[in-house]
N, C-alpha and C positions, 0 to 999 in steps of 0.2 A: 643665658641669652645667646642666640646663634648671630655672629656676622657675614652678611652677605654684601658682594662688588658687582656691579653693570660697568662693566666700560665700554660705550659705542657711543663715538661721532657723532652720533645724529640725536640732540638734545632730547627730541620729543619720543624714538624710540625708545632710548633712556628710559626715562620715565614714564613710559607704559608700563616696563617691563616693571620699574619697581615697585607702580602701584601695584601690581598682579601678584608680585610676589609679596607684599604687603597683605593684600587681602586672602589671600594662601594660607600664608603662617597665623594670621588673626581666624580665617574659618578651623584650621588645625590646633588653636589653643597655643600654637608656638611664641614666646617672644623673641622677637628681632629687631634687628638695626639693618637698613639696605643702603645703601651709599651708592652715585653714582656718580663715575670719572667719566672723563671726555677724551684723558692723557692718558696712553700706555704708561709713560715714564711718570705720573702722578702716582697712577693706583700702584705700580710696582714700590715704590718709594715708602706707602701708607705699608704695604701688606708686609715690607722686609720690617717694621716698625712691631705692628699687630697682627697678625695673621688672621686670616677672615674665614669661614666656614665654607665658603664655595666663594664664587668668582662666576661670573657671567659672561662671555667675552665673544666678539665679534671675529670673526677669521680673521681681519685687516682692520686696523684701528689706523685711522690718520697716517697713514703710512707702514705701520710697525705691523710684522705678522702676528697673529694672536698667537698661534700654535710656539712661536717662541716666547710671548709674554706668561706662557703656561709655563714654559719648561723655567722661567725664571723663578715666575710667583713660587713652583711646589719644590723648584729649590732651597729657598728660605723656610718651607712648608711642605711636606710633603704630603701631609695631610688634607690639605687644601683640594675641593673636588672643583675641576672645572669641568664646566656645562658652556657650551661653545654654542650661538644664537645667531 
């Protein structure tokens, strides 16, 4: 099963994004788990925990640049692909 992260600010982008990628992995026969934060410092927190299959992430999350919550996440994970929205 692949784990995927949306973190963006804005609840209902959020969750467009996850139904889409929901409906993606379900047309592709994939299973998944999509999760979605609203806190830089949440999803970092989860991902140092379990490490997720890609990452979703906003340039500027509530403050926080994305491009450093990347360089954090694939610290813990190098593996981790992030796709920047």
């Amino acid at each position: 099963m692949m784990r995927f992260a949306v973190c963006d600010a804005n609840v209902a982008d959020a969750q467009e994004l996850v139904v889409k990628l929901q409906h993606l992995a379900a047309d592709m026969g994939i299973s998944c788990t999509v999760n979605s934060y609203r806190s830089a410092r949440l999803l970092l927190e989860v991902a140092k925990e379990t490490p997720f299959d890609a990452v979703f992430l906003e340039t500027e999350i509530g403050g926080v640049s994305g491009i450093d919550l990347a360089r954090r996440i694939r610290f813990h994970n190098e593996e981790t692909a992030v796709i920047f929205v």
